[in-house]
C-alpha positions as CSV (number, residue, x, y, z in Angstrom):
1,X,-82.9,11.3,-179.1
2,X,-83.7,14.7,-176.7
3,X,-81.7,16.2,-174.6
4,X,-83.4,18.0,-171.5
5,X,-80.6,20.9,-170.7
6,X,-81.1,22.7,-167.3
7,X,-78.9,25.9,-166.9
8,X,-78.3,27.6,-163.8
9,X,-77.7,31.2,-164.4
10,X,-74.9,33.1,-162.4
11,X,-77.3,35.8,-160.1
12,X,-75.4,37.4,-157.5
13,X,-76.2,36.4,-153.8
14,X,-77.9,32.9,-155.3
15,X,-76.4,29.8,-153.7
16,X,-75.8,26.8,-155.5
17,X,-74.2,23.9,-153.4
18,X,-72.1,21.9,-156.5
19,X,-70.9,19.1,-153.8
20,X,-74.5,18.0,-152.9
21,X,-75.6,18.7,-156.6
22,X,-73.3,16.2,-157.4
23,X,-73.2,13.6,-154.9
24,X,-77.0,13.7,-154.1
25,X,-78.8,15.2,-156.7
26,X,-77.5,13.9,-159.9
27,X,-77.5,10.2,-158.6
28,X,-81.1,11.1,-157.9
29,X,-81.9,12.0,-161.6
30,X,-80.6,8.8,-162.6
31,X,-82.3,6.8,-160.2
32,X,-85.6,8.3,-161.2
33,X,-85.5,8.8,-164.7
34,X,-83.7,5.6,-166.0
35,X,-87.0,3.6,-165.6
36,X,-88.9,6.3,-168.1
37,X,-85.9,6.3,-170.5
38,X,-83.0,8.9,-169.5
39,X,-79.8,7.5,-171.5
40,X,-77.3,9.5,-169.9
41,X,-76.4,12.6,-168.2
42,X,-73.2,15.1,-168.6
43,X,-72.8,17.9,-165.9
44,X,-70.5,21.2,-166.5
45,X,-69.7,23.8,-164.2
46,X,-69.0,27.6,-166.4
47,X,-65.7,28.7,-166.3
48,X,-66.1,31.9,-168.2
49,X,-67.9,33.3,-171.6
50,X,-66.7,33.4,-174.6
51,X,-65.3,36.6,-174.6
52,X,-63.0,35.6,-171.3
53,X,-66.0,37.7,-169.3
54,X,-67.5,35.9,-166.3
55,X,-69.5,33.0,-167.2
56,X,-73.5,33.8,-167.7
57,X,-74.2,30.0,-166.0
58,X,-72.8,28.2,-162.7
59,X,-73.5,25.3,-163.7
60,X,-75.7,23.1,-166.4
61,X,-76.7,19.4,-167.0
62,X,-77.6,17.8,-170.2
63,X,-80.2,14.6,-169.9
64,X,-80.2,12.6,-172.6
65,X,-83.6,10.7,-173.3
66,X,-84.2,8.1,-176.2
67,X,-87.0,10.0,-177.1
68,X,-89.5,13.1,-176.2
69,X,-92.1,10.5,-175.2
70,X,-89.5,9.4,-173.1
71,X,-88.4,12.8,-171.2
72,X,-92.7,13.5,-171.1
73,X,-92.9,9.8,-169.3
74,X,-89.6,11.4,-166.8
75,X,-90.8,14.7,-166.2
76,X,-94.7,13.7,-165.3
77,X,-93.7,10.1,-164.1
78,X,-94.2,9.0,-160.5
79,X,-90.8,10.3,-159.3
80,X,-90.5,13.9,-161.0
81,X,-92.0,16.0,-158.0
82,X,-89.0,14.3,-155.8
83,X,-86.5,15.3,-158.2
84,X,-88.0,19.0,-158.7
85,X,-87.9,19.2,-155.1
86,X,-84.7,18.7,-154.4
87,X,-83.5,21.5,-155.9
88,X,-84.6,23.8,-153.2
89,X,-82.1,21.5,-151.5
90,X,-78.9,23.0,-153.5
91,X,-79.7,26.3,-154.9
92,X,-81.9,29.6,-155.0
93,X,-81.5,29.6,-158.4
94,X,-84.1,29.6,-160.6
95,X,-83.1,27.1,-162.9
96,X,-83.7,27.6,-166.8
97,X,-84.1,25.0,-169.0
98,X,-84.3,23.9,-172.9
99,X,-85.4,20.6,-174.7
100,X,-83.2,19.9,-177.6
101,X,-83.2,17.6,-180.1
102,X,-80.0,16.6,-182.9
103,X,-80.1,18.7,-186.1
């Protein structure tokens, strides 16, 4: 398993809409990436950092794959350049993201 996590830093003026990320954007990760192998997704919105401080990140989502051949097939599959360009449709944010893998 792989986890594709994409973080969506705090930047001041940036907008992020979280009801559309949620209601149209997520649904659309799942529609496109179950086919190539996405297993499951978890989304968190930041409440703060660790020290109580303002959280460094608005939002993130964590997409599990059954394998890194898997979240290649998702990323370059038919449907990826629909999901990437979505996200002009929700935020200004320049979203950063980190492939993970179980230790």
């Amino acid at each position: 398993m792989v986890v594709f996590s994409v973080f969506y830093p705090a930047t001041d003026g940036a907008r992020f809409d979280a009801a559309y990320y949620n209601a149209t954007h997520i649904p659309l990760v799942e529609k496109a990436f179950k086919s190539t192998g996405l297993a499951g997704v978890q989304v968190f919105h930041g409440l703060s950092a660790g020290d109580g401080g303002a959280a460094p990140y608005l939002a993130m989502a964590h997409l599990s794959f059954e394998s890194a051949a898997a979240l290649q097939a998702s990323l370059t599959g038919p449907r990826a350049a629909e999901v990437f360009g979505d996200i002009a449709n929700f935020t200004t944010i320049q979203p950063v993201t980190q492939v993970s893998a179980p230790l």
